[in-house]
mmCIF file of the N, C-alpha and C atoms, coordinates in Angstrom:
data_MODEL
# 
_entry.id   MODEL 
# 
loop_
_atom_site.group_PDB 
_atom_site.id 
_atom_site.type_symbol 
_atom_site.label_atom_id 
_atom_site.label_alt_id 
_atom_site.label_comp_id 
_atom_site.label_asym_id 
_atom_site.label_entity_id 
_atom_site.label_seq_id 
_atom_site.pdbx_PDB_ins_code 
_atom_site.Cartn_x 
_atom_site.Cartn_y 
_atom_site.Cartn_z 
_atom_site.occupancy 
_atom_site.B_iso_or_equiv 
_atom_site.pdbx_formal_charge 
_atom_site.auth_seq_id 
_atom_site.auth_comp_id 
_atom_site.auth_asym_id 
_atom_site.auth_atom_id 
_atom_site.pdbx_PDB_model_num 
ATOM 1   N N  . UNK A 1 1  ? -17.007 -5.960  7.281   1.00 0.00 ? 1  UNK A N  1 
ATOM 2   C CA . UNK A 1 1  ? -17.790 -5.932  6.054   1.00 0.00 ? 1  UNK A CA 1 
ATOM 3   C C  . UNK A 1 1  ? -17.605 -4.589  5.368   1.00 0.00 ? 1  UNK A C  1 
ATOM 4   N N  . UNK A 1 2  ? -17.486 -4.679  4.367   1.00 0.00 ? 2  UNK A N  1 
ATOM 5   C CA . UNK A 1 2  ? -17.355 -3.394  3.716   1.00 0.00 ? 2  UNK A CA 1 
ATOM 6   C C  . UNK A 1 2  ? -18.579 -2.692  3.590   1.00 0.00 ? 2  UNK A C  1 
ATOM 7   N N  . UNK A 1 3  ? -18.405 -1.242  3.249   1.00 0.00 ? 3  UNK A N  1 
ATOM 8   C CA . UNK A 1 3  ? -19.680 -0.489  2.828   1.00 0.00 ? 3  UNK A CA 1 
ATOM 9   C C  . UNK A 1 3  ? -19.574 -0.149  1.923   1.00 0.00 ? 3  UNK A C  1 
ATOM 10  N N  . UNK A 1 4  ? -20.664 0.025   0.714   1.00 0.00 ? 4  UNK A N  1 
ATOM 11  C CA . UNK A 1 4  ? -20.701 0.557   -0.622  1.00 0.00 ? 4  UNK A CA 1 
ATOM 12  C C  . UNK A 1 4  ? -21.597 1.469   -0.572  1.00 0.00 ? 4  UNK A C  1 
ATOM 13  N N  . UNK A 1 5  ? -21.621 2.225   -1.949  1.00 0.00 ? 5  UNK A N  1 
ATOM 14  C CA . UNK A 1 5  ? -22.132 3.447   -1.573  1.00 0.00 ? 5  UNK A CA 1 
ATOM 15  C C  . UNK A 1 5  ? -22.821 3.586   -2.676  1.00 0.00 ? 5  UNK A C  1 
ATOM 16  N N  . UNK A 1 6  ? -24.412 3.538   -3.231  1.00 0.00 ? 6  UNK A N  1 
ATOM 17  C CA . UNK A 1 6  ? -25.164 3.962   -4.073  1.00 0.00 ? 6  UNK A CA 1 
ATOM 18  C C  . UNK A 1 6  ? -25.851 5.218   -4.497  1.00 0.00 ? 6  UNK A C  1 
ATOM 19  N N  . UNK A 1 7  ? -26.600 5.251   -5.495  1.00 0.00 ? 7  UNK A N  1 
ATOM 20  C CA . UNK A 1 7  ? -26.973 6.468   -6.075  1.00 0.00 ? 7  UNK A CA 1 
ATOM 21  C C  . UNK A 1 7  ? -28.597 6.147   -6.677  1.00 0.00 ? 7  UNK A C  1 
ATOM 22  N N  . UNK A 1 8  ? -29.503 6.649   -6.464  1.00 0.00 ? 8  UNK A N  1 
ATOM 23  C CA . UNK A 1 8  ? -30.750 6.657   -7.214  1.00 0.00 ? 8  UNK A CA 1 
ATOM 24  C C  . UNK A 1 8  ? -30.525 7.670   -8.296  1.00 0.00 ? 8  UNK A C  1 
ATOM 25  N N  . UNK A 1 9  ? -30.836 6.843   -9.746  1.00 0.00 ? 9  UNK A N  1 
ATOM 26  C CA . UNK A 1 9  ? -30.941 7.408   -10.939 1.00 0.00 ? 9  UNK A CA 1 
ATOM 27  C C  . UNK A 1 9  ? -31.930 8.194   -11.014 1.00 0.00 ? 9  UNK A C  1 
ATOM 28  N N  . UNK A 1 10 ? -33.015 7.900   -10.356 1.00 0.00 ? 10 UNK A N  1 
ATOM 29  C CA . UNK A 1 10 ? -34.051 8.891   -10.592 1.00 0.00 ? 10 UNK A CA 1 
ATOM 30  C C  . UNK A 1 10 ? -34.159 9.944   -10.210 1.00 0.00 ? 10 UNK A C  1 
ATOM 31  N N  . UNK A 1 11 ? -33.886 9.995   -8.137  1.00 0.00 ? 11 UNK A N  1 
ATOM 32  C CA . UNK A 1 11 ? -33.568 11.052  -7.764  1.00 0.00 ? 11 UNK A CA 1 
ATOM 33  C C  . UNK A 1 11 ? -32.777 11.432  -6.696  1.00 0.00 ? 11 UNK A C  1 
ATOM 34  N N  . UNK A 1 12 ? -31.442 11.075  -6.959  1.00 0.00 ? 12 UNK A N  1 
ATOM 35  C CA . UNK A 1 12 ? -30.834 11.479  -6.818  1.00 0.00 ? 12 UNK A CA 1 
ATOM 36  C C  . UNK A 1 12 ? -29.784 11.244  -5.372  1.00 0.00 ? 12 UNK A C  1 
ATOM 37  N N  . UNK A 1 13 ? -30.751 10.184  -4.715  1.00 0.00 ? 13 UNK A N  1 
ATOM 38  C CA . UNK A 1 13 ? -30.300 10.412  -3.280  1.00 0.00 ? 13 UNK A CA 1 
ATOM 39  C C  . UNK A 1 13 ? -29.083 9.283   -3.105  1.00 0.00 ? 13 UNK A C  1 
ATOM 40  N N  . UNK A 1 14 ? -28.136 9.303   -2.464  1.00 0.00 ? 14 UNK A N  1 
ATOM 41  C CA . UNK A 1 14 ? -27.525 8.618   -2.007  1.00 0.00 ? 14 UNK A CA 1 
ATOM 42  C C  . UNK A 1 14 ? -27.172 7.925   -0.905  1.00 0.00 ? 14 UNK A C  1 
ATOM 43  N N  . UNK A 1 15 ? -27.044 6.117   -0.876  1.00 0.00 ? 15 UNK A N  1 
ATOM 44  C CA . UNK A 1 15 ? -27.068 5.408   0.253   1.00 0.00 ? 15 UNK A CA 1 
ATOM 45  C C  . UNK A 1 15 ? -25.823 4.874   0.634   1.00 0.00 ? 15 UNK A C  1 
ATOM 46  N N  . UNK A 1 16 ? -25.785 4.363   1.895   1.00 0.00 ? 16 UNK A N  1 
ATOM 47  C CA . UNK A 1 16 ? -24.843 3.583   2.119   1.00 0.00 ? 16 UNK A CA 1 
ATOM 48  C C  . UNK A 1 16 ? -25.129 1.880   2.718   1.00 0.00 ? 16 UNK A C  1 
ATOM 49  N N  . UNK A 1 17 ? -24.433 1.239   2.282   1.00 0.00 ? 17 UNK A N  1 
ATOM 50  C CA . UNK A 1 17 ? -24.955 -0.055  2.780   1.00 0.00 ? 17 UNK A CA 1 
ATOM 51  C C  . UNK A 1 17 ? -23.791 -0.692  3.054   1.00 0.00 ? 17 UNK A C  1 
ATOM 52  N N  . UNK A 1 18 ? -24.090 -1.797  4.143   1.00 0.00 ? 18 UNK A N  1 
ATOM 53  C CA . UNK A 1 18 ? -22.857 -2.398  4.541   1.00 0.00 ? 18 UNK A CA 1 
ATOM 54  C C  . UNK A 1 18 ? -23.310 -3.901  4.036   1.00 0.00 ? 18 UNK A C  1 
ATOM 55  N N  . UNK A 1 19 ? -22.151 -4.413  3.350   1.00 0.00 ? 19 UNK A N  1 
ATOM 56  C CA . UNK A 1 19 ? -22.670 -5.829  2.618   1.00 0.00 ? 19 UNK A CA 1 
ATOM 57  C C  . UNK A 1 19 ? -21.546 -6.744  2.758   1.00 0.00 ? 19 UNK A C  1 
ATOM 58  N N  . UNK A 1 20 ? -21.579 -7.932  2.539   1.00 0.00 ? 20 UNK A N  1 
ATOM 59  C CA . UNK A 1 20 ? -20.575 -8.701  2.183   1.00 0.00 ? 20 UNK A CA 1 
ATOM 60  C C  . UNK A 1 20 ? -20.380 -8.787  1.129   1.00 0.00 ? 20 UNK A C  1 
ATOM 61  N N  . UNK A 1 21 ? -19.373 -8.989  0.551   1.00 0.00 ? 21 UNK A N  1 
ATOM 62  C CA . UNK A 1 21 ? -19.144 -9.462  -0.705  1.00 0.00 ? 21 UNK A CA 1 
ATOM 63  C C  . UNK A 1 21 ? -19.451 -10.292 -1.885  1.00 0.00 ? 21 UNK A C  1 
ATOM 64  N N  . UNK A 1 22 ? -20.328 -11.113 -0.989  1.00 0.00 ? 22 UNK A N  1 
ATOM 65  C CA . UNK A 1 22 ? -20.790 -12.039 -2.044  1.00 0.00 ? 22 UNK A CA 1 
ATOM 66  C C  . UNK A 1 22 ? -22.203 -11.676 -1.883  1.00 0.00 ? 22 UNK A C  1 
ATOM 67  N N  . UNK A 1 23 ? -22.765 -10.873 -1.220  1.00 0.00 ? 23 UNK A N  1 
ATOM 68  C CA . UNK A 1 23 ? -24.404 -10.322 -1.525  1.00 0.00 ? 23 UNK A CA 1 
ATOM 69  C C  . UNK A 1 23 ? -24.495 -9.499  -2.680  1.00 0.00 ? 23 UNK A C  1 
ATOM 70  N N  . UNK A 1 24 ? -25.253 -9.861  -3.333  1.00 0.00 ? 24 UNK A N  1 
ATOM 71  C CA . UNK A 1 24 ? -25.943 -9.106  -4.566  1.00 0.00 ? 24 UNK A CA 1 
ATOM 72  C C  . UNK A 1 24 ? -26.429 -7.703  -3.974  1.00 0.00 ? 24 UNK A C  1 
ATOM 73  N N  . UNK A 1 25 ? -26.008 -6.986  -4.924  1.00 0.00 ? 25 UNK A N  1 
ATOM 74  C CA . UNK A 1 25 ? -25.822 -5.483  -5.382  1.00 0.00 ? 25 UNK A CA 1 
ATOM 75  C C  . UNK A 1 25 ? -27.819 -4.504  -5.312  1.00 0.00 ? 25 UNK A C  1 
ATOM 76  N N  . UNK A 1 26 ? -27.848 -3.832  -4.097  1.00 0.00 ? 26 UNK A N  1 
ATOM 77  C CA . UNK A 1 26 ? -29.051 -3.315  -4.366  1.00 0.00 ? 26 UNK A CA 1 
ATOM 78  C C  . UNK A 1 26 ? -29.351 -2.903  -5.475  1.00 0.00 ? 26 UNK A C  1 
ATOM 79  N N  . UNK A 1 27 ? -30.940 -2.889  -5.717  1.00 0.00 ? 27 UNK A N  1 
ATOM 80  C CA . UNK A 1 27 ? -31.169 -2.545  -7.084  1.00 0.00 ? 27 UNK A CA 1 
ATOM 81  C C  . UNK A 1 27 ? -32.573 -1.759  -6.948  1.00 0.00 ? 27 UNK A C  1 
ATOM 82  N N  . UNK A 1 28 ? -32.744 -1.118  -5.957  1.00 0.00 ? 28 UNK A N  1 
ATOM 83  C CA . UNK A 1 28 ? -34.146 -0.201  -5.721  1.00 0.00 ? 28 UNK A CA 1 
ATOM 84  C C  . UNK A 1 28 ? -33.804 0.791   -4.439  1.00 0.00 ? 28 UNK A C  1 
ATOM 85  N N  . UNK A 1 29 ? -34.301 1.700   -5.180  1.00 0.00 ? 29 UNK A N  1 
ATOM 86  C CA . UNK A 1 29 ? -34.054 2.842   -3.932  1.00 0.00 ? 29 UNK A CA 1 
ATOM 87  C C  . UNK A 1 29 ? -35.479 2.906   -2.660  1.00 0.00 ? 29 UNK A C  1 
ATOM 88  N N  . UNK A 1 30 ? -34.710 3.326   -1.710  1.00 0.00 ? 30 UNK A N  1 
ATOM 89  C CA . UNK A 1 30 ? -35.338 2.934   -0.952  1.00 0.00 ? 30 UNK A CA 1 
ATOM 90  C C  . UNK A 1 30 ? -36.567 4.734   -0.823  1.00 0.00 ? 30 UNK A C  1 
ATOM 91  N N  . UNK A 1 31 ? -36.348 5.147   -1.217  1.00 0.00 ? 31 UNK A N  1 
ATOM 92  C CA . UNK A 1 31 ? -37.191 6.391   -0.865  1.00 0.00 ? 31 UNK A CA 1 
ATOM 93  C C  . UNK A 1 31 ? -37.925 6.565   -2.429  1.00 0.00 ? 31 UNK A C  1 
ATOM 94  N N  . UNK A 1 32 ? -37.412 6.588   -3.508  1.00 0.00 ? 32 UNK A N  1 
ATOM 95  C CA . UNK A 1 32 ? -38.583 6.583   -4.501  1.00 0.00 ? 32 UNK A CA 1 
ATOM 96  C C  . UNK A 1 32 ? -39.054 5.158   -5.597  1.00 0.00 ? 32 UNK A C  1 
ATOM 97  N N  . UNK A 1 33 ? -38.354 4.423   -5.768  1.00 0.00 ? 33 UNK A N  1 
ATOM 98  C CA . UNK A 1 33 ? -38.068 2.505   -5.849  1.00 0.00 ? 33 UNK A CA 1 
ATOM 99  C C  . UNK A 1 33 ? -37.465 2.714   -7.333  1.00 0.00 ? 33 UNK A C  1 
ATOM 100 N N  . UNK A 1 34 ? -36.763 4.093   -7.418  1.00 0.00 ? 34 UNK A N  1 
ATOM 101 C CA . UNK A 1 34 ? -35.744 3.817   -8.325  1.00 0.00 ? 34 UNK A CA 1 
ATOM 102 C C  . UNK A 1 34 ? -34.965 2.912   -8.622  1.00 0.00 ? 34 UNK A C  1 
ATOM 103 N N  . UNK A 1 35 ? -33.930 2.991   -9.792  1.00 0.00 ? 35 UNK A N  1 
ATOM 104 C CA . UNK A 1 35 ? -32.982 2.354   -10.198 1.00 0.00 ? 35 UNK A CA 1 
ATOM 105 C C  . UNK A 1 35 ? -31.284 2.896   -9.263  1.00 0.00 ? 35 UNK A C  1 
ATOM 106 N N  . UNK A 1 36 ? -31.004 2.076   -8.615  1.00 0.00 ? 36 UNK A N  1 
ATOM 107 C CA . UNK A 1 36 ? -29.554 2.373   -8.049  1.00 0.00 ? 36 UNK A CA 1 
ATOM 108 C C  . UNK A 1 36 ? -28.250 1.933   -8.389  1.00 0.00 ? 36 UNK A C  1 
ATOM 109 N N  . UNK A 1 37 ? -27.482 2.998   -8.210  1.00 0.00 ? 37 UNK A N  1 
ATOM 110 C CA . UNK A 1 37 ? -26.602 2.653   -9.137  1.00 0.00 ? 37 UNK A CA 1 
ATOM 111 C C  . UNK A 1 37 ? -25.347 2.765   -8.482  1.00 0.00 ? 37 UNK A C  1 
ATOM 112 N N  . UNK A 1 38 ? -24.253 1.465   -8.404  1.00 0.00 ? 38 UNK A N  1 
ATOM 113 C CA . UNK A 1 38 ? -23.450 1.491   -7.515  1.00 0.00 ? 38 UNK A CA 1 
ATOM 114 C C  . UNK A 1 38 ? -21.828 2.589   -7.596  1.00 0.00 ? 38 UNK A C  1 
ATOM 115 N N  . UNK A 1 39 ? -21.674 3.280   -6.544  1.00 0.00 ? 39 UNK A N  1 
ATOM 116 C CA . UNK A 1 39 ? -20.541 4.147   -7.134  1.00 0.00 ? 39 UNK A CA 1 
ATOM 117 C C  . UNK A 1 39 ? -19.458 4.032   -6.170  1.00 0.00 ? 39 UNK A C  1 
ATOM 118 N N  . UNK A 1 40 ? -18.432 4.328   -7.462  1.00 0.00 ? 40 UNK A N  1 
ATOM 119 C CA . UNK A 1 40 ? -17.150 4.082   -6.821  1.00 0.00 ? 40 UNK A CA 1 
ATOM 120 C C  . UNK A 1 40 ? -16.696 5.498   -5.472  1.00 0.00 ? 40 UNK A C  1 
ATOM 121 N N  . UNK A 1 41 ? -16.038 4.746   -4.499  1.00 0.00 ? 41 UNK A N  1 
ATOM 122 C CA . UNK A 1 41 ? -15.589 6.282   -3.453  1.00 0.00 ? 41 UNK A CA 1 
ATOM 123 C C  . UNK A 1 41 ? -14.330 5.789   -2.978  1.00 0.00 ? 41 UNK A C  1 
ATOM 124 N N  . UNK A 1 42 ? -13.188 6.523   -3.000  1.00 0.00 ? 42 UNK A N  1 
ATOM 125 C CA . UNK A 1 42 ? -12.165 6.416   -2.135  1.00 0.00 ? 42 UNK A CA 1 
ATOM 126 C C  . UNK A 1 42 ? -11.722 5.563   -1.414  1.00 0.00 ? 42 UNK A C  1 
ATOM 127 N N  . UNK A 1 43 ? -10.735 5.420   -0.881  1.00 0.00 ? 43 UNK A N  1 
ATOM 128 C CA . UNK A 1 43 ? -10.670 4.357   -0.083  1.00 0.00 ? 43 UNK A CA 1 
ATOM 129 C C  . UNK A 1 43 ? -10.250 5.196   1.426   1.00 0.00 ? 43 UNK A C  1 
ATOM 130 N N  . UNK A 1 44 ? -11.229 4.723   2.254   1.00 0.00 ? 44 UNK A N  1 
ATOM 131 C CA . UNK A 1 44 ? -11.149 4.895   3.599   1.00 0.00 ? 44 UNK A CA 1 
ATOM 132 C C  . UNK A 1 44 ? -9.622  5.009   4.567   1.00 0.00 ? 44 UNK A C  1 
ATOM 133 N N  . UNK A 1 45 ? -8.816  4.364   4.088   1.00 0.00 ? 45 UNK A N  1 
ATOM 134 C CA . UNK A 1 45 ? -7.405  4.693   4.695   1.00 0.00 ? 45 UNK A CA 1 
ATOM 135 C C  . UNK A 1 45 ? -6.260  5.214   3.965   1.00 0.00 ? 45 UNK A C  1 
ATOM 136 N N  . UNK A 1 46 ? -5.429  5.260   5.159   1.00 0.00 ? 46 UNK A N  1 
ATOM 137 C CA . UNK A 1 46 ? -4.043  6.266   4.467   1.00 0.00 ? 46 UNK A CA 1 
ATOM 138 C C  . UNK A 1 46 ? -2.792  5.304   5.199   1.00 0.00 ? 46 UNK A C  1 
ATOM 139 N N  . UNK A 1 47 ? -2.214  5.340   4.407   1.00 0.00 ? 47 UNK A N  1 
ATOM 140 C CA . UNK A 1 47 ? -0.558  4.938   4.782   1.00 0.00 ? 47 UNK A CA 1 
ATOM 141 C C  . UNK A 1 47 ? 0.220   6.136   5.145   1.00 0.00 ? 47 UNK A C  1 
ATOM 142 N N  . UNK A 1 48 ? 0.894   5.846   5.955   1.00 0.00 ? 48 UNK A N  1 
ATOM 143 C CA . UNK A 1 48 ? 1.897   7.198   6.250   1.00 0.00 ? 48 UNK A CA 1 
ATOM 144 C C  . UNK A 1 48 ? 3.098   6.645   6.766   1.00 0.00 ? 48 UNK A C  1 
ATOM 145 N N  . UNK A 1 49 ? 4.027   7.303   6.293   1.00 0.00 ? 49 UNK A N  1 
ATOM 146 C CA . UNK A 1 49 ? 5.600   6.957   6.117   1.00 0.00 ? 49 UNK A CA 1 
ATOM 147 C C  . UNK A 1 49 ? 6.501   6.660   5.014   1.00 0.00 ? 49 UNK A C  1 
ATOM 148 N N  . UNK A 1 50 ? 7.072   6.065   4.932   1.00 0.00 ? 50 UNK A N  1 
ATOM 149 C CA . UNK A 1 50 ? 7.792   5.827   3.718   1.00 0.00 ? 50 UNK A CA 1 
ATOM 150 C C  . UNK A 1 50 ? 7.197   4.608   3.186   1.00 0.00 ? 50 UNK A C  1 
ATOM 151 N N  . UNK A 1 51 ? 6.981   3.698   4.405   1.00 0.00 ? 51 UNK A N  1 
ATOM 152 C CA . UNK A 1 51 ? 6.244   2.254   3.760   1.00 0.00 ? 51 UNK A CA 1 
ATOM 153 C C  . UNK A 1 51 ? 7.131   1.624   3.113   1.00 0.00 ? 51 UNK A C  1 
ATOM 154 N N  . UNK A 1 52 ? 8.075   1.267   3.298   1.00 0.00 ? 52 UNK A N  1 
ATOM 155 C CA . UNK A 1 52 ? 9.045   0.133   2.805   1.00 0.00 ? 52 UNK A CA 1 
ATOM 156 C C  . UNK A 1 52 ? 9.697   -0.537  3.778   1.00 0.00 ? 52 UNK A C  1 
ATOM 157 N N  . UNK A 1 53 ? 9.852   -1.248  3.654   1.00 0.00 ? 53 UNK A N  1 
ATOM 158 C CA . UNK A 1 53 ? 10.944  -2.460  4.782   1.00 0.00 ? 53 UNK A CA 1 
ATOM 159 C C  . UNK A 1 53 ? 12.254  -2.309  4.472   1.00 0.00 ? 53 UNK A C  1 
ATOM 160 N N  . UNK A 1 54 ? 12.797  -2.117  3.550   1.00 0.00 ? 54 UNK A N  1 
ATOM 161 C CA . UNK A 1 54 ? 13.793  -1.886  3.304   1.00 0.00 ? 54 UNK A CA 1 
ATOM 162 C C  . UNK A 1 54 ? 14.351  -0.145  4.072   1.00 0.00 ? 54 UNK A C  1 
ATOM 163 N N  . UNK A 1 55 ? 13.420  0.836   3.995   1.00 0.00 ? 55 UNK A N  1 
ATOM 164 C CA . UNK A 1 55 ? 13.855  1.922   4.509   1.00 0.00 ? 55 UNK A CA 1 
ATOM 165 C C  . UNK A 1 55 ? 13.301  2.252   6.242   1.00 0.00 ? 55 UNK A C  1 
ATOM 166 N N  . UNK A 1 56 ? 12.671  1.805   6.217   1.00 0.00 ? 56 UNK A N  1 
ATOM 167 C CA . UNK A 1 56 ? 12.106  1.447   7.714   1.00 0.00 ? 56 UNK A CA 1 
ATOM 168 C C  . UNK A 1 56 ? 12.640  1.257   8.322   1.00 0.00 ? 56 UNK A C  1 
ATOM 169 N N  . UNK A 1 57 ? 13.230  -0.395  8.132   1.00 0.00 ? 57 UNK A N  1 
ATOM 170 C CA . UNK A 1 57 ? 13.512  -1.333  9.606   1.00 0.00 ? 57 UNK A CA 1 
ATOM 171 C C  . UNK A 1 57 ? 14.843  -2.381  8.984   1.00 0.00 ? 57 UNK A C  1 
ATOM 172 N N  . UNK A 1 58 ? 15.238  -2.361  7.915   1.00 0.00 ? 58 UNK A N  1 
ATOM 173 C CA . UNK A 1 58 ? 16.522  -2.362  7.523   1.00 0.00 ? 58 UNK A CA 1 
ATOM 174 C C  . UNK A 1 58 ? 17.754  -2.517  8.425   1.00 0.00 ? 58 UNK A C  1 
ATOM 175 N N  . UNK A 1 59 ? 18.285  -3.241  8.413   1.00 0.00 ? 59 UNK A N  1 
ATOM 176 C CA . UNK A 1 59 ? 19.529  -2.574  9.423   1.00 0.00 ? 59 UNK A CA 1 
ATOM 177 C C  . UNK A 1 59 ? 20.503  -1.841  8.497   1.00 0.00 ? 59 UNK A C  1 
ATOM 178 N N  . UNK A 1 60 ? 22.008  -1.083  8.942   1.00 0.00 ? 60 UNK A N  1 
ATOM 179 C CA . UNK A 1 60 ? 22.051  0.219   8.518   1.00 0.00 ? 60 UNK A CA 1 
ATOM 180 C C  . UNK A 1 60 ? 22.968  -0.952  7.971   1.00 0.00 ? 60 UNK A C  1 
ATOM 181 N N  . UNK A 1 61 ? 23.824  0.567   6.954   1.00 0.00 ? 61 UNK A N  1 
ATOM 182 C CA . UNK A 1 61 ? 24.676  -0.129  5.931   1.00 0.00 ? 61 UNK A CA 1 
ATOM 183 C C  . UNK A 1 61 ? 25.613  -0.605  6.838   1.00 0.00 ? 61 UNK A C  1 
ATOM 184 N N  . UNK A 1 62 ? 26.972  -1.872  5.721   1.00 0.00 ? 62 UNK A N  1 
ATOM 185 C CA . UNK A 1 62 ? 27.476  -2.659  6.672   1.00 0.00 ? 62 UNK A CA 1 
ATOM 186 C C  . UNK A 1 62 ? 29.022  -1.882  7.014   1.00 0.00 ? 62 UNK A C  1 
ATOM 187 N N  . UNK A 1 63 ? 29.008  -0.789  6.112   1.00 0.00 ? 63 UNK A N  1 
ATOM 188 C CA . UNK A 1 63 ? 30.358  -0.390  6.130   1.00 0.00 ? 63 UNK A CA 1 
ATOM 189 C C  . UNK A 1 63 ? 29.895  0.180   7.349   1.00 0.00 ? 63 UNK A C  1 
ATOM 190 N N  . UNK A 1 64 ? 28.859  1.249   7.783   1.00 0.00 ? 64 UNK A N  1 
ATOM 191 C CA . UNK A 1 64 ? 29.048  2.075   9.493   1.00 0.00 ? 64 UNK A CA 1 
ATOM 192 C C  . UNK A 1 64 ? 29.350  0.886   10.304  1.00 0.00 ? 64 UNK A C  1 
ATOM 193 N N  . UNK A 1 65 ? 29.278  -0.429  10.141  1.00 0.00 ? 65 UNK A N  1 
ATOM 194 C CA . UNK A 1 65 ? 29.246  -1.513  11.132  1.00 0.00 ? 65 UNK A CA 1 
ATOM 195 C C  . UNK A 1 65 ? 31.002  -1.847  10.974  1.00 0.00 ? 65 UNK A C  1 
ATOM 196 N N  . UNK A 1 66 ? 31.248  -2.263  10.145  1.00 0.00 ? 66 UNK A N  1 
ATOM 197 C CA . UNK A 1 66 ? 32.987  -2.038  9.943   1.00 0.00 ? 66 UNK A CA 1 
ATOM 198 C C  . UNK A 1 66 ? 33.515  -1.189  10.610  1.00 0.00 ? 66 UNK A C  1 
ATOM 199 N N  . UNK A 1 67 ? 33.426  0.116   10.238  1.00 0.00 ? 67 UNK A N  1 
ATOM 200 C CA . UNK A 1 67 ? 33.973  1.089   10.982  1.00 0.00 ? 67 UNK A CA 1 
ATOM 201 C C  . UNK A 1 67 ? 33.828  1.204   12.369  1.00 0.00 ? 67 UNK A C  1 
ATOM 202 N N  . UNK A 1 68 ? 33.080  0.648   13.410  1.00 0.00 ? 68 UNK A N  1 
ATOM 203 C CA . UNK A 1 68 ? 33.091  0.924   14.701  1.00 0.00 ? 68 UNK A CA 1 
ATOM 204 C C  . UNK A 1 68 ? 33.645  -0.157  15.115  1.00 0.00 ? 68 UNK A C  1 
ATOM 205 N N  . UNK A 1 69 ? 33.803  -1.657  14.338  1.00 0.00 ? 69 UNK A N  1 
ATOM 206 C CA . UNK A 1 69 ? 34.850  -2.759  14.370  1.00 0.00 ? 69 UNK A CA 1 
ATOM 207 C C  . UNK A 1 69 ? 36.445  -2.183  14.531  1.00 0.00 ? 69 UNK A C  1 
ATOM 208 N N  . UNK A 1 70 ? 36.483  -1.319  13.555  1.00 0.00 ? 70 UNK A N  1 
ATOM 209 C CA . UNK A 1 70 ? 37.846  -0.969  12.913  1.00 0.00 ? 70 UNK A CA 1 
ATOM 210 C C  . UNK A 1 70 ? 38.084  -0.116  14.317  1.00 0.00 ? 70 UNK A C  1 
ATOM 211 N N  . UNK A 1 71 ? 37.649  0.676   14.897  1.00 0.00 ? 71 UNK A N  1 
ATOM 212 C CA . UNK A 1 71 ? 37.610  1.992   16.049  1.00 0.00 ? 71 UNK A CA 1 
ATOM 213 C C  . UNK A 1 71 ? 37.720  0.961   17.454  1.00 0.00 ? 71 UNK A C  1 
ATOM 214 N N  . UNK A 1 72 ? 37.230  -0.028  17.524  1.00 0.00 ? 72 UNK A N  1 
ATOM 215 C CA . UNK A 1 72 ? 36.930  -1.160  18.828  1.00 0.00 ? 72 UNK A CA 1 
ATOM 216 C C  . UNK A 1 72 ? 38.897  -1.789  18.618  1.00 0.00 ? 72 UNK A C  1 
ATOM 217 N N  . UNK A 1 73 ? 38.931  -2.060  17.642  1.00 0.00 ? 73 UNK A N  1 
ATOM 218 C CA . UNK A 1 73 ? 40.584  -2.508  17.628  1.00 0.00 ? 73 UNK A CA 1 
ATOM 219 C C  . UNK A 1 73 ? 41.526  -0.942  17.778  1.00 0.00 ? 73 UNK A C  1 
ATOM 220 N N  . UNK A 1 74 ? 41.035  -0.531  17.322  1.00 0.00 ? 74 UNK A N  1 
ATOM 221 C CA . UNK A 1 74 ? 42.479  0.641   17.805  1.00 0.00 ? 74 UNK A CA 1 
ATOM 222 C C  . UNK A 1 74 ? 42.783  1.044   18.731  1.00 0.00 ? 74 UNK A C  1 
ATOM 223 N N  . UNK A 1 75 ? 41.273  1.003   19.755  1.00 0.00 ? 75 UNK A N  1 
ATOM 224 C CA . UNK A 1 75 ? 41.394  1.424   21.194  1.00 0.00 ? 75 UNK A CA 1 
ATOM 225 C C  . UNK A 1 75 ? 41.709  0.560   21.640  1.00 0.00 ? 75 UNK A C  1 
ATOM 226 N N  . UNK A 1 76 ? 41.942  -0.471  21.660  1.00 0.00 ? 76 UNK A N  1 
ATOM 227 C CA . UNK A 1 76 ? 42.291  -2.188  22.211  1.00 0.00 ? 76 UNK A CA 1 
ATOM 228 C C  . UNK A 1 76 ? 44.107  -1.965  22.394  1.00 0.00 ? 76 UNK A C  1 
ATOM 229 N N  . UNK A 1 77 ? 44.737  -1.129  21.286  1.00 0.00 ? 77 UNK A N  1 
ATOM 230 C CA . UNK A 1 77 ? 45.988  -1.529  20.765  1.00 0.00 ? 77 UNK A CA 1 
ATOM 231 C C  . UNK A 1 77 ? 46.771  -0.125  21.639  1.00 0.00 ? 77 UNK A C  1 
# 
């Protein structure tokens, strides 16, 4: 479930709540029965690497693969 993260207009404090998605959006603070107001924050994760499939996990180009073809016959001969 995700958590969202509110703000009392009045004063000031900020909550966190864990909701589903389809629950309606608090609308009273819980310490003075303000107005709350939902705010945007970051997103909790990070990618790291290059993150492509293509540069990742790719297999290599086809010419290095030729060439150790081409090297497998000469030593043969």
């Amino acid at each position: 479930m995700p958590i969202y993260e509110y703000q009392c207009t009045k004063c000031g404090k900020r909550f966190e709540y864990m909701q589903k998605m389809s629950d309606p959006p608090m609308k009273k603070c819980e310490a003075c029965g303000g107005k709350l107001e939902k705010l945007i924050s970051p997103a909790g994760f990070q990618l790291k690497g290059t993150g492509w499939y293509k540069t990742d996990y790719a297999s290599k180009p086809s010419e290095k693969k030729d060439d150790k073809k081409d090297d497998k016959k000469e030593k043969k001969d």
